[in-house]
C-alpha positions in Angstrom: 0.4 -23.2 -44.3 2.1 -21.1 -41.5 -0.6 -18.5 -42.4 -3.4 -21.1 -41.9 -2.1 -22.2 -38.1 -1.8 -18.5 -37.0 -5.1 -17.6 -38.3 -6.1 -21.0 -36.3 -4.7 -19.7 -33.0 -5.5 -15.9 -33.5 -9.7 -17.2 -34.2 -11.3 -18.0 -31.3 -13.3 -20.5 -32.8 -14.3 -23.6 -30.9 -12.1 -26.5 -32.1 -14.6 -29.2 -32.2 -16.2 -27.3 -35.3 -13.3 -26.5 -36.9 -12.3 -29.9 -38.3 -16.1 -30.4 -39.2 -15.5 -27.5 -41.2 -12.9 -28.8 -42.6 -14.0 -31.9 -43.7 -16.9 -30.4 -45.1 -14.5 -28.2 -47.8 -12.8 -31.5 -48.3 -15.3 -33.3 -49.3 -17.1 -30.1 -51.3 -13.6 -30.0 -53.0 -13.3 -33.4 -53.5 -17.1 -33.6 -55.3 -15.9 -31.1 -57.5 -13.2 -32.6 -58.9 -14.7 -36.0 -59.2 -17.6 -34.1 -61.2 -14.6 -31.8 -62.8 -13.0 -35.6 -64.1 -16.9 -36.7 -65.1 -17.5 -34.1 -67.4 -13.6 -34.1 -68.5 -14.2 -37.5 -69.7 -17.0 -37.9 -70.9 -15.9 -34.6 -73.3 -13.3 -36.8 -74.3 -15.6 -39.8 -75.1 -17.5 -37.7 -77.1 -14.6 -36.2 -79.0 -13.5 -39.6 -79.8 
């Protein structure tokens, strides 16, 4: 994390992107999973 906020101040990235940014890898992560826990259960359905 301490890595994360250094990189944030040493970037000269505007900040009204970066939190757009990272909602964006939020929510790609948080697709994932859901289609990670899909597939893990419907495995599980069909093994059963």
């Amino acid at each position: 994390m301490a890595s994360a906020t250094t990189k944030l101040f040493l970037v000269p990235e505007p900040v009204s992107e970066y939190p757009i940014r990272m909602a964006k890898r939020i929510l790609n992560t948080w697709s994932e999973m859901r289609g990670l826990r899909k597939s893990v259960v419907s495995i599980g359905t069909f093994l059963s």
